[in-house]
N, C-alpha and C positions, 0 to 999 in steps of 0.2 A: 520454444519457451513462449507462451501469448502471459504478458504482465496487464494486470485491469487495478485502475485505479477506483476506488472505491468511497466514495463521500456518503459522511455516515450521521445523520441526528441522534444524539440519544438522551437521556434523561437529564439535563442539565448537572445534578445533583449527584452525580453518578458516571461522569466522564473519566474519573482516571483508573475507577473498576472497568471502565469498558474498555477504555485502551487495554488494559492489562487482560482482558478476556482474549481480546484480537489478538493480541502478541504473542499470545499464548497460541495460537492457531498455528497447525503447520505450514499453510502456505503462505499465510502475512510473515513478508519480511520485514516490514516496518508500517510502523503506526507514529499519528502526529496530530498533536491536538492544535486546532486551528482556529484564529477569528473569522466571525463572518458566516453566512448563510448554513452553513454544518459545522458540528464541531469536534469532528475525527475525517484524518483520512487513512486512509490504510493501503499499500500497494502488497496486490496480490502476486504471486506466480507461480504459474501452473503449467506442466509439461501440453496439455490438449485443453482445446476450448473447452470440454463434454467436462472437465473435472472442474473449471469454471463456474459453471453451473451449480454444481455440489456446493462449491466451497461458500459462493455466495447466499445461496438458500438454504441450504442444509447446515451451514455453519456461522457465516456471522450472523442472517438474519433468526436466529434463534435464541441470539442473544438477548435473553429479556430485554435488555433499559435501551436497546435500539427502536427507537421510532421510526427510519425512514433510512432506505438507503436509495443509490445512483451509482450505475457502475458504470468506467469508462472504461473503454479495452484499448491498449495502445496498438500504435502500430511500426512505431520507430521509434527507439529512443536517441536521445538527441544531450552530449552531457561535455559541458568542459574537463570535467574530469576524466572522462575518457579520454579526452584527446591530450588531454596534458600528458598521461599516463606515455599516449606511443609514441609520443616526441622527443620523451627522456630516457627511454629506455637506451642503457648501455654508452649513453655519453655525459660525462661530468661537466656542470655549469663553466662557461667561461668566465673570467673574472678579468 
C-alpha cells in the first residue's frame, strides 16, 4: 500500500465544493480543510506507485478550482492510535 499525502490550493471561494470533489475520489480516503499555506489536504492510497500517478494527475489535478497541488509520498506511518489499539487488545482496563 504507498499512502501520498497530498497539499492542495484551490479556489478560495470554492473549498468545500472541492473537498467534496476529492472525497468523492476513489482513492482519497480522507480530505481536511486546513489553515495556512494550502487549503485542503487529502491523503491518498493506492495499491502501486504507477496508480499514484493516475490518481494525482489524472484525477485530482483536473479538478477545475485546484490551483496547485504537492504530493508527499510516505514512507512509514507512525500513529498513537495504532499503538494504543495492540495494547488493549483482549485485556480489560485495571481499575
Amino acid at each position: 500500500m504507498v499512502t501520498a499525502i497530498v497539499l492542495i490550493n484551490s479556489d478560495v471561494h470554492k473549498v468545500p465544493e472541492t473537498a467534496q470533489a476529492l472525497a468523492d475520489l476513489e482513492h482519497v480516503s480522507e480530505v481536511y480543510s486546513v489553515s495556512g499555506e494550502y487549503d485542503l489536504v487529502a491523503l491518498v492510497r493506492v495499491a502501486e506507485h504507477e496508480q499514484l500517478a493516475d490518481v494525482v494527475t489524472a484525477e485530482i489535478a483536473r479538478i477545475p478550482s485546484i490551483t496547485a497541488t504537492q504530493t508527499l509520498i510516505a514512507f512509514r506511518a507512525y500513529s498513537r492510535h495504532d499503538l494504543d489499539s495492540l495494547f488493549s487488545i483482549g485485556f480489560a482496563d485495571a481499575d
